[in-house]
Backbone atoms as SQL, in Angstrom:
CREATE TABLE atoms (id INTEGER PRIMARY KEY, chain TEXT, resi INTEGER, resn TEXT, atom TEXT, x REAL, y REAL, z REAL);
INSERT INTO atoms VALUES
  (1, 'A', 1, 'UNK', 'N', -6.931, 2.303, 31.874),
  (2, 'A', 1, 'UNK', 'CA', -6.898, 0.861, 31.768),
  (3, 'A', 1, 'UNK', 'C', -7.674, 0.250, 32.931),
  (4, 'A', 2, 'UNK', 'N', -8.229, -0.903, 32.746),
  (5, 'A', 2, 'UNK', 'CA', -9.381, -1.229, 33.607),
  (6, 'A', 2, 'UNK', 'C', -8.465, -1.926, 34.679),
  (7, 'A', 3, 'UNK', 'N', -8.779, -2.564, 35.742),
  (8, 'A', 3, 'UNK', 'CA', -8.148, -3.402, 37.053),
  (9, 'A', 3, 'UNK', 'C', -8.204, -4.783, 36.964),
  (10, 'A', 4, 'UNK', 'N', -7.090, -5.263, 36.631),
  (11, 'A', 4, 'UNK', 'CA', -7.304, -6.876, 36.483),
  (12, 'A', 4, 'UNK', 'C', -6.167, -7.278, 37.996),
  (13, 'A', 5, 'UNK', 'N', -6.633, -8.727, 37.966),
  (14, 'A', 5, 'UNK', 'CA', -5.845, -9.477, 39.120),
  (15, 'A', 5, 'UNK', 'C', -6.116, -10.736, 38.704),
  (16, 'A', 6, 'UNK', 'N', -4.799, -11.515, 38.493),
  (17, 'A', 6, 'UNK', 'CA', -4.382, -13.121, 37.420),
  (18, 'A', 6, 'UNK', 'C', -5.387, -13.991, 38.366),
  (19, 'A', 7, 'UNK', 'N', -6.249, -13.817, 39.478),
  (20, 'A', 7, 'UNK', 'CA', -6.759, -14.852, 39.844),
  (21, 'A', 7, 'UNK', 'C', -8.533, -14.478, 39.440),
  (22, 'A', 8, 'UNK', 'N', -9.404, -13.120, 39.522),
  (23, 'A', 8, 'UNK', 'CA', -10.828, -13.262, 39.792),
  (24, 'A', 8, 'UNK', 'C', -10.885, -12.098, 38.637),
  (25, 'A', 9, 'UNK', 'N', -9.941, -12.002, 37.497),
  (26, 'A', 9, 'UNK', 'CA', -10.219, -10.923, 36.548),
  (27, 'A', 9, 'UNK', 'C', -8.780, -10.758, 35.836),
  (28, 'A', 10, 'UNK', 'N', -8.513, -12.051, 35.135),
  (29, 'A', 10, 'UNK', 'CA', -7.126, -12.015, 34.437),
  (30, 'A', 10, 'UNK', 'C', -7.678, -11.387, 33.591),
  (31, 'A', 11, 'UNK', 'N', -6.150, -10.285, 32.931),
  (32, 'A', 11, 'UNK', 'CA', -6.659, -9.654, 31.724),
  (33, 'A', 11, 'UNK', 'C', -6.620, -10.117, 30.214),
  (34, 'A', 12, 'UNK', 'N', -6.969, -11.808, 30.055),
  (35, 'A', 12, 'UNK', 'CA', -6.487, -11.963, 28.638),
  (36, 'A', 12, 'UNK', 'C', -8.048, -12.429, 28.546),
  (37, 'A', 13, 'UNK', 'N', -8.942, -12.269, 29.645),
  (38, 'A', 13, 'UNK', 'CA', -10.370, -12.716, 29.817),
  (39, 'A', 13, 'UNK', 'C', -11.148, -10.890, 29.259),
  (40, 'A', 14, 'UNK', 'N', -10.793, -9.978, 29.059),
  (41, 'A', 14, 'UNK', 'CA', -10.784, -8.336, 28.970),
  (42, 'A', 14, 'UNK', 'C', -10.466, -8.058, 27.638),
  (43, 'A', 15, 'UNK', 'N', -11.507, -7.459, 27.209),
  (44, 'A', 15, 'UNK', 'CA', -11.046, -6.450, 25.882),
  (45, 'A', 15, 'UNK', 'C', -10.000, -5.152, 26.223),
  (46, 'A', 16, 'UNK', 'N', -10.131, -4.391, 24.899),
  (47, 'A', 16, 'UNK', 'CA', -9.053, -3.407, 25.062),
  (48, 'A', 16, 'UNK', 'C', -9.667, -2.333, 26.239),
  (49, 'A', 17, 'UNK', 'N', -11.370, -2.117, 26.057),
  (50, 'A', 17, 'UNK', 'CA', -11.282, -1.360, 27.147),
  (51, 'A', 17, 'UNK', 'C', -12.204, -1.809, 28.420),
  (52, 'A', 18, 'UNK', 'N', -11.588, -3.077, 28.672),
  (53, 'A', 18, 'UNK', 'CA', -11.721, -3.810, 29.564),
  (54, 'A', 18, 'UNK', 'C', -12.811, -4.749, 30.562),
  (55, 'A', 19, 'UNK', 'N', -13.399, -4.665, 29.453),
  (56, 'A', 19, 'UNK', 'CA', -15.097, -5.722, 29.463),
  (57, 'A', 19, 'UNK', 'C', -14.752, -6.810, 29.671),
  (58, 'A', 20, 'UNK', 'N', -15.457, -7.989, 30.040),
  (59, 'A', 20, 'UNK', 'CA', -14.660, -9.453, 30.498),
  (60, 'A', 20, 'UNK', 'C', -15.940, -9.864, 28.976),
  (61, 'A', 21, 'UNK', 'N', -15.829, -11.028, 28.225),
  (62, 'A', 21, 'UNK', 'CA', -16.466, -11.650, 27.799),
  (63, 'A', 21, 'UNK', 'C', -17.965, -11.845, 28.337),
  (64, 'A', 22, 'UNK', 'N', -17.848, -12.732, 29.179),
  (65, 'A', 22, 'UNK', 'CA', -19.181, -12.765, 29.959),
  (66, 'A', 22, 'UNK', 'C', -19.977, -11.381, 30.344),
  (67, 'A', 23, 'UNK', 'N', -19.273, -10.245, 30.615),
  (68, 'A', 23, 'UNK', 'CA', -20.455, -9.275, 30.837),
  (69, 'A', 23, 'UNK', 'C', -20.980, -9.041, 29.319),
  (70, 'A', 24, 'UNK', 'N', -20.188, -9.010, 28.764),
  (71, 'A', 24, 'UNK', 'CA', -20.629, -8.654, 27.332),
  (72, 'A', 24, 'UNK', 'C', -21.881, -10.197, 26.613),
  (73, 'A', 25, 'UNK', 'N', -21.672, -10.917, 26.968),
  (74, 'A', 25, 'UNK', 'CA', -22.525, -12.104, 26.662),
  (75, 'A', 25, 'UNK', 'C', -23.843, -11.843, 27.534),
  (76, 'A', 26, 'UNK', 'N', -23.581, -11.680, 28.458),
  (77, 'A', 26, 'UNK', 'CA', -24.999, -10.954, 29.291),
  (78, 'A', 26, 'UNK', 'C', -25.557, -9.908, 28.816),
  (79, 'A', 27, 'UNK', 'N', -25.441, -8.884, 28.152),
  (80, 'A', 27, 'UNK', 'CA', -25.727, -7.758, 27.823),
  (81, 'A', 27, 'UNK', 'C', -26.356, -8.263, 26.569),
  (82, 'A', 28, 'UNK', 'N', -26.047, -9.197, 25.491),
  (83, 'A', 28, 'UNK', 'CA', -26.458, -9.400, 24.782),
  (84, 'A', 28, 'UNK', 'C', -28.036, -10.494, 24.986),
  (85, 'A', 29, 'UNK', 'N', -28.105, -11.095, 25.735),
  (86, 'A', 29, 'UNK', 'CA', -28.890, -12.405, 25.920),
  (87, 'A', 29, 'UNK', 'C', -29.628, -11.975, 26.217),
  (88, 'A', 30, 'UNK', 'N', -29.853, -11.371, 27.285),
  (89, 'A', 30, 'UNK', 'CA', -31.436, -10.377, 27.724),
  (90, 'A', 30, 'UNK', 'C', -31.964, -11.371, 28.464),
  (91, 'A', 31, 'UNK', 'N', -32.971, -11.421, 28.133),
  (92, 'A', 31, 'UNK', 'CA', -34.363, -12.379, 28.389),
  (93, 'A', 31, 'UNK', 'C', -34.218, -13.590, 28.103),
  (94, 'A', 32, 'UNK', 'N', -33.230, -14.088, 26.804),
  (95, 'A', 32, 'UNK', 'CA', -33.105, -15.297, 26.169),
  (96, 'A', 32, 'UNK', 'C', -33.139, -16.430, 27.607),
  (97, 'A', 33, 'UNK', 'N', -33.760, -17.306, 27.061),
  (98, 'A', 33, 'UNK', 'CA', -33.263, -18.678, 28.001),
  (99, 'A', 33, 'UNK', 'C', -33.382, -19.999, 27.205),
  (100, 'A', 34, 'UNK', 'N', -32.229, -20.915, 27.668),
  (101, 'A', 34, 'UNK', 'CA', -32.446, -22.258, 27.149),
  (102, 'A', 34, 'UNK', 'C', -31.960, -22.180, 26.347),
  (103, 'A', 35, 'UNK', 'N', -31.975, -23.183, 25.348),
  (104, 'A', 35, 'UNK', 'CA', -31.362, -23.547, 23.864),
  (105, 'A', 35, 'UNK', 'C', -30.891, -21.805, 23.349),
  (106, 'A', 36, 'UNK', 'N', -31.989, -21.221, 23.293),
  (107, 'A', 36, 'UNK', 'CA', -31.328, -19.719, 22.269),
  (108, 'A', 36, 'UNK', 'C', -30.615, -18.903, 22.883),
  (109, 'A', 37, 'UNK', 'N', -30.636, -19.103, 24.141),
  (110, 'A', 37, 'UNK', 'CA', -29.539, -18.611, 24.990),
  (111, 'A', 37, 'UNK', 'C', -28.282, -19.123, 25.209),
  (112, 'A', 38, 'UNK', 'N', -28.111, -20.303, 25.310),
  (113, 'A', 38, 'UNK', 'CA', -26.959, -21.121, 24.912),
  (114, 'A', 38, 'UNK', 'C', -25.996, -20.688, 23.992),
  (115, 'A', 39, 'UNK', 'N', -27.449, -20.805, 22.538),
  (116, 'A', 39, 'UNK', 'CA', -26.352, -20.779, 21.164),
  (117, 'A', 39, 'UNK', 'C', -26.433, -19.672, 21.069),
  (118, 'A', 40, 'UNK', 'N', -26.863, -18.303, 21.518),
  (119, 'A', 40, 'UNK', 'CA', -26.323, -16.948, 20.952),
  (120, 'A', 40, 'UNK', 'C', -25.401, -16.607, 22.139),
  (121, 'A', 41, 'UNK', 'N', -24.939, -17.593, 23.353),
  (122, 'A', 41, 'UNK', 'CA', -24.359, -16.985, 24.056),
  (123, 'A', 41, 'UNK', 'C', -22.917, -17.591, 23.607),
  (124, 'A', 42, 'UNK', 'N', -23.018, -18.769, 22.389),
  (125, 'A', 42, 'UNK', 'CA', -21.710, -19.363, 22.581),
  (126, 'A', 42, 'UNK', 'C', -21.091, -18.324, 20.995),
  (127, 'A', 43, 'UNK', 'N', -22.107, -18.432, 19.918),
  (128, 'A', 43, 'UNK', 'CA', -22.149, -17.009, 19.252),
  (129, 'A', 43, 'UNK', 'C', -20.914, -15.924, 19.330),
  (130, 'A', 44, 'UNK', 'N', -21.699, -15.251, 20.231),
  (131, 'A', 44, 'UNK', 'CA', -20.895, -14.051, 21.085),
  (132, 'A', 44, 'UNK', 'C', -19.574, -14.389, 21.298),
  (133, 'A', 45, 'UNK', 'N', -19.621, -15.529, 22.110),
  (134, 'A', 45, 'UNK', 'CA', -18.159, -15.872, 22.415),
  (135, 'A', 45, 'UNK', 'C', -17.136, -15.825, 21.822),
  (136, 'A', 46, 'UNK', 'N', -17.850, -17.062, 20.582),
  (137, 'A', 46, 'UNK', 'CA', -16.383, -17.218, 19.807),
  (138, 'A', 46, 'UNK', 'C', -16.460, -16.352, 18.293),
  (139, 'A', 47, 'UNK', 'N', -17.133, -15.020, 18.668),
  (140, 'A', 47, 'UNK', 'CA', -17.085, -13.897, 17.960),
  (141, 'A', 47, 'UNK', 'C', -15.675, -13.001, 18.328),
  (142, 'A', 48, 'UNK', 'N', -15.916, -12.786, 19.842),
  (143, 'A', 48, 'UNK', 'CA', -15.546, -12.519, 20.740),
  (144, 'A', 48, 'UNK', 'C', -13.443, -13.154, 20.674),
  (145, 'A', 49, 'UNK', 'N', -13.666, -13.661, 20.307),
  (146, 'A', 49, 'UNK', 'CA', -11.872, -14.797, 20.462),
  (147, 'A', 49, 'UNK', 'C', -11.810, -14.456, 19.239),
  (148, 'A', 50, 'UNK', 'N', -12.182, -14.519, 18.379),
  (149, 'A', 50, 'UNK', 'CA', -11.736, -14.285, 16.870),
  (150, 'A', 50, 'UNK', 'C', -10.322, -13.255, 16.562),
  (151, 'A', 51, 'UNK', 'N', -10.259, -12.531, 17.353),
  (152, 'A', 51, 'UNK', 'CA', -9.108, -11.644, 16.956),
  (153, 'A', 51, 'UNK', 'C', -8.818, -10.897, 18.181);
């Protein structure tokens, strides 16, 4: 199980095996910037919360 702490890495911000959202939104975006980076980063997100 990965290392969380409720202030700089709560774990309800963590998948099961313990990625935060945002690294995973980075990994996806690459190069993107601006507008298409935005909307595939918000995309991801609320892909991401879905379940």
């Amino acid at each position: 199980m990965a290392q969380f702490d409720t202030i700089t890495k709560p774990k309800h911000y963590q998948g099961k095996h313990g990625l935060e959202a945002m690294a995973v939104v980075d990994n996806f975006i690459g190069n993107l910037a601006g507008k298409a980076a935005y909307c595939w980063g918000n995309v991801i997100k609320y892909l991401l919360r879905f379940q």
